[in-house]
C-alpha positions, 0 to 999 in steps of 0.5 A: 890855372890853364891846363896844356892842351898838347904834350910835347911829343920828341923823337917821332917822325913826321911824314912828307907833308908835315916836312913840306909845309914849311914851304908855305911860310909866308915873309914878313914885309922885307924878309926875302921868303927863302931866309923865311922859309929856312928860318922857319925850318931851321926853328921848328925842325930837328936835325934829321928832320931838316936835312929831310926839309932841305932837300925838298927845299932845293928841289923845289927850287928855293935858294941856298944862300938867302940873305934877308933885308939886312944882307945878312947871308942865312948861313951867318945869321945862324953861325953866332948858335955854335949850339945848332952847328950840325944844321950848317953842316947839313945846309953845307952839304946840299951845296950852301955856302 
């Protein structure tokens, strides 16, 4: 039986850093890097922390509204999660529409 080299760890904080190197994520072949880069965040963060994420984002210079290479606006491709509603509130709320 394989052992888990890692415990979950829930409710700590991350520095600066850890929340900024989503910026480093790298698109798949037709992925626009905005929607990759949200995507990313979106999955791998929680709420406060991607509220922390989305703000170095936009000062970054990245884009609110990405569609990815179907079109589809990131905001949409994430509405049809009625669970996760508090992460577009918060896109919303940094000026995403």
């Amino acid at each position: 039986m394989l052992k888990k080299d890692k415990q979950k760890v829930i409710g700590v904080e991350l520095d600066e850093d850890k929340v900024r190197a989503f910026l480093d994520y790298q698109p798949y072949e037709d992925d626009h890097s905005d929607f990759h880069i949200l995507t990313k965040a979106y999955r791998g963060l929680p709420p406060h922390e991607f509220e922390r994420f989305v703000a170095i984002y936009k000062e970054a210079g990245h884009a609110l509204n990405p569609v990815d290479a179907a079109g589809t606006n990131f905001i949409d491709s994430i509405s049809a999660n009625t669970s996760q509603l508090e992460y577009i509130e918060l896109l919303k709320a940094a000026g995403a529409e």
